[in-house]
C-alpha positions as CSV (number, residue, x, y, z in Angstrom):
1,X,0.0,0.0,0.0
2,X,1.5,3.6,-1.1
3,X,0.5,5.8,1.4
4,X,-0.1,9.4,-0.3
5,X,-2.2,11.2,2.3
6,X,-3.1,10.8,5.4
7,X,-5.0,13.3,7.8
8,X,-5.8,13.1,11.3
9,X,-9.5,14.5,11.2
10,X,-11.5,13.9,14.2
11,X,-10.7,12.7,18.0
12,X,-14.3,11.3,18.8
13,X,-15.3,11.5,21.9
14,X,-19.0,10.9,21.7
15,X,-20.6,8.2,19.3
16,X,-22.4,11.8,17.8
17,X,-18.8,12.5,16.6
18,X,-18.0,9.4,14.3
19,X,-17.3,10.8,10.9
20,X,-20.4,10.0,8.4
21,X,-20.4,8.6,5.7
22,X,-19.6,5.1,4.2
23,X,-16.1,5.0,3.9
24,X,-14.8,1.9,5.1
25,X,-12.5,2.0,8.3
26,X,-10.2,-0.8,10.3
27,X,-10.0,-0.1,14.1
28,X,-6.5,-0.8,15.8
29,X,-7.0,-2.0,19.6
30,X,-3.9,-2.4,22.2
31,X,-2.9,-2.3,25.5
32,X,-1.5,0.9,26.5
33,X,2.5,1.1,25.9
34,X,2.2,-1.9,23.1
35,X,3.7,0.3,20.5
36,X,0.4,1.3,18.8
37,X,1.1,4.3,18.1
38,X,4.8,3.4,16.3
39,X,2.8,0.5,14.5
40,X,0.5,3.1,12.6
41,X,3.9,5.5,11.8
42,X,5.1,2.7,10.3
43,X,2.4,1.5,8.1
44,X,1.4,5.8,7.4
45,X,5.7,6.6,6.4
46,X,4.8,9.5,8.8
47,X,7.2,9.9,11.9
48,X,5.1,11.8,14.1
49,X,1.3,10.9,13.0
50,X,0.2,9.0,15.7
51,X,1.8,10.6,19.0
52,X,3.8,8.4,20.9
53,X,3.5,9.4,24.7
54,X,5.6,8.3,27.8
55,X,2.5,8.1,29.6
56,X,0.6,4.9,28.9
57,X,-3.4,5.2,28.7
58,X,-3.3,8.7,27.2
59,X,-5.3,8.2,24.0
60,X,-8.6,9.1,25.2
61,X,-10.7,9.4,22.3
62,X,-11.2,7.6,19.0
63,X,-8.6,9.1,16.5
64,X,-9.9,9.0,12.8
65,X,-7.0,8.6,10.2
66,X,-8.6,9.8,6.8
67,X,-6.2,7.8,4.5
68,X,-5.5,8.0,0.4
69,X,-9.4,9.5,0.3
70,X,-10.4,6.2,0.6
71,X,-10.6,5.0,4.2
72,X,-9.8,5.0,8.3
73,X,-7.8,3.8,10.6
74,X,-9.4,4.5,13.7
75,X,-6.8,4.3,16.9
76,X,-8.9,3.3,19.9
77,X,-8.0,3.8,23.5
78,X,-5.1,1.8,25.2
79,X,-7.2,-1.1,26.9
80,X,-5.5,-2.4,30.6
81,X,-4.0,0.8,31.9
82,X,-5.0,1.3,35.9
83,X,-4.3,5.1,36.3
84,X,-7.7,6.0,34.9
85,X,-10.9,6.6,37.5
86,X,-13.8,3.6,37.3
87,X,-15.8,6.0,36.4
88,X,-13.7,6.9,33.2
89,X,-12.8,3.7,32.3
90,X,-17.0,3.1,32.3
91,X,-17.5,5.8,30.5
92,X,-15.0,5.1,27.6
93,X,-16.3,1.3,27.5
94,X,-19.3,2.3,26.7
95,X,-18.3,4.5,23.9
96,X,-16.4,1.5,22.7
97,X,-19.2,-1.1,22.9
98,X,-21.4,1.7,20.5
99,X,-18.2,2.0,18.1
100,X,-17.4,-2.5,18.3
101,X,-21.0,-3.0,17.8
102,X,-22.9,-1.0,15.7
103,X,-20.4,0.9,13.8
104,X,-21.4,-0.5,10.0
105,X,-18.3,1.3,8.4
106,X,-15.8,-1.2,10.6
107,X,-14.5,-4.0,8.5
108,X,-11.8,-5.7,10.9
109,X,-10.2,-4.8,13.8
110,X,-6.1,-4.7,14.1
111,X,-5.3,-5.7,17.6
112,X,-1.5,-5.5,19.0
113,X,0.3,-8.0,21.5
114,X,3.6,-7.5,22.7
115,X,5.0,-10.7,21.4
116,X,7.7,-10.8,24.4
117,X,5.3,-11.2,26.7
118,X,2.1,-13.8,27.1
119,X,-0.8,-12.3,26.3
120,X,-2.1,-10.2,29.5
121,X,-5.5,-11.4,30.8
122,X,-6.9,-7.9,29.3
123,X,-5.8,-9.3,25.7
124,X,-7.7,-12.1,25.9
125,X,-10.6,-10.6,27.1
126,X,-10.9,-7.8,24.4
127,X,-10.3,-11.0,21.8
128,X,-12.9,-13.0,23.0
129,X,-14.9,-9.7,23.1
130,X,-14.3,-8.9,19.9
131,X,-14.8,-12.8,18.4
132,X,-18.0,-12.8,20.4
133,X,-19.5,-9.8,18.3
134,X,-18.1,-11.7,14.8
135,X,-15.3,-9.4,14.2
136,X,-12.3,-10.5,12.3
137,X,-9.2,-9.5,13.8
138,X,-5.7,-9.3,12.8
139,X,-3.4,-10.1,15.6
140,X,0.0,-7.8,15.4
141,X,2.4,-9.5,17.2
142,X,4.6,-6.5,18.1
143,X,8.3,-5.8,19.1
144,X,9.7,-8.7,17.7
145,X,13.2,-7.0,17.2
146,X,13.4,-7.7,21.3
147,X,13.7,-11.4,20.6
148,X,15.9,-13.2,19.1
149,X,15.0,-14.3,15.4
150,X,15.2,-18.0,16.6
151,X,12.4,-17.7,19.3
152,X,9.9,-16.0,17.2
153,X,7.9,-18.7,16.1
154,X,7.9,-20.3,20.1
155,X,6.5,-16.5,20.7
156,X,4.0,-16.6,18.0
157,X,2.5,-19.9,18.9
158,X,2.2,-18.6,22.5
159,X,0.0,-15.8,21.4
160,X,-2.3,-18.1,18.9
161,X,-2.5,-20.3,21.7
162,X,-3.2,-17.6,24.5
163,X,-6.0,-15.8,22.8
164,X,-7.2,-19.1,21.1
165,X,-6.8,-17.6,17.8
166,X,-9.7,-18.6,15.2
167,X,-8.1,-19.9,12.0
168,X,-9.5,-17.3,9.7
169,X,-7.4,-14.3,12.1
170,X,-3.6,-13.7,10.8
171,X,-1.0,-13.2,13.2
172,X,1.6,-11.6,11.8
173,X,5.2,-10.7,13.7
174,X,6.1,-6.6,13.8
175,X,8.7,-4.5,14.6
176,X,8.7,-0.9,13.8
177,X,12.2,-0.6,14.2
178,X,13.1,-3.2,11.2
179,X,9.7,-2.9,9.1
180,X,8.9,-6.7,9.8
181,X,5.6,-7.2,9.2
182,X,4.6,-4.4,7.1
183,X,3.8,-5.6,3.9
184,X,2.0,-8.2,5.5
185,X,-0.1,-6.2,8.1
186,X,-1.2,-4.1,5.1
187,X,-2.2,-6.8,3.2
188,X,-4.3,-8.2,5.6
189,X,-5.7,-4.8,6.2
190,X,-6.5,-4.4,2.4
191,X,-8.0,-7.5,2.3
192,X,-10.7,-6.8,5.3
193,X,-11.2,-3.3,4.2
194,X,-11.9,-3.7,0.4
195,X,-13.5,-7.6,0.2
């Protein structure tokens, strides 16, 4: 995918704030700190698109990517970060259950895993979540230049066999440092967004 514009337009809030229109869009869902934000830098070619913060959980709002004039990425709130009040947390899962469930336009949803790590109990809740309301999901396993090349596939199996992967959901290995993955996370993103 050549990337030739790109525009942050909107940072919904509200459900009254989703852009209109028929476009379609791909939603990209992480725990806070798992290198969402470098993920979509990567696949956009644009350094400082997506702001990466030092504080985890600071994406508050859905932020709508207008892409090529043809469709969204919209970058969700970090899931699993404690340092926000019940009340807030409430507040933005119910803006997210609107957006994951009635939201016609969505046609996947990307969601990262830090492939170092074993799937936190959060990820496997938000997969089951999503699988529950039929959405097809591509797992981005991410960091992978923190491993070795030889444990990589051990790592990968991990992650299928944490979140019980469905065989239809690609899992594909990421780094942003070393562009691993790229081709391939935009070609299942193509795929969901234009089939």
């Amino acid at each position: 995918m050549k990337v030739t514009d790109v525009e942050l337009t909107i940072s919904a809030a509200k459900p009254d704030q989703f852009p209109k229109g028929l476009f379609p869009e791909v939603a990209l869902s992480g725990r806070s700190n798992v290198g969402k934000s470098s993920f979509i830098n990567t696949l956009l070619q644009r350094k400082g698109m997506a702001r990466t913060s030092q504080r985890p959980g600071k994406t508050q709002t859905l932020n709508y990517y207008w892409i090529n004039d043809r469709f969204h990425f919209v970058d969700v709130p970090g899931y699993g970060y404690a340092k926000v009040s019940k009340s807030e947390r409430e507040a933005w899962g119910r803006v997210m259950e609107v957006y994951f469930q009635e939201r016609e336009q969505l046609k996947g949803v990307v969601q990262l895993v830090d492939v170092r790590h074993k799937p936190t109990e959060d990820d496997v809740m938000m997969y089951e979540w999503l699988k529950y309301h039929e959405l097809p999901v591509i797992v981005i396993a991410t960091k992978a230049d923190k491993i070795g090349r030889s444990k990589w596939a051990a790592h990968v199996d991990r992650v299928k066999k944490e979140l019980q992967v469905v065989e239809d959901d690609p899992v594909i290995l990421f780094s942003s440092e070393t562009g691993l993955g790229k081709e391939k996370a935009w070609s299942a993103i193509t795929e969901k967004l234009f089939s």
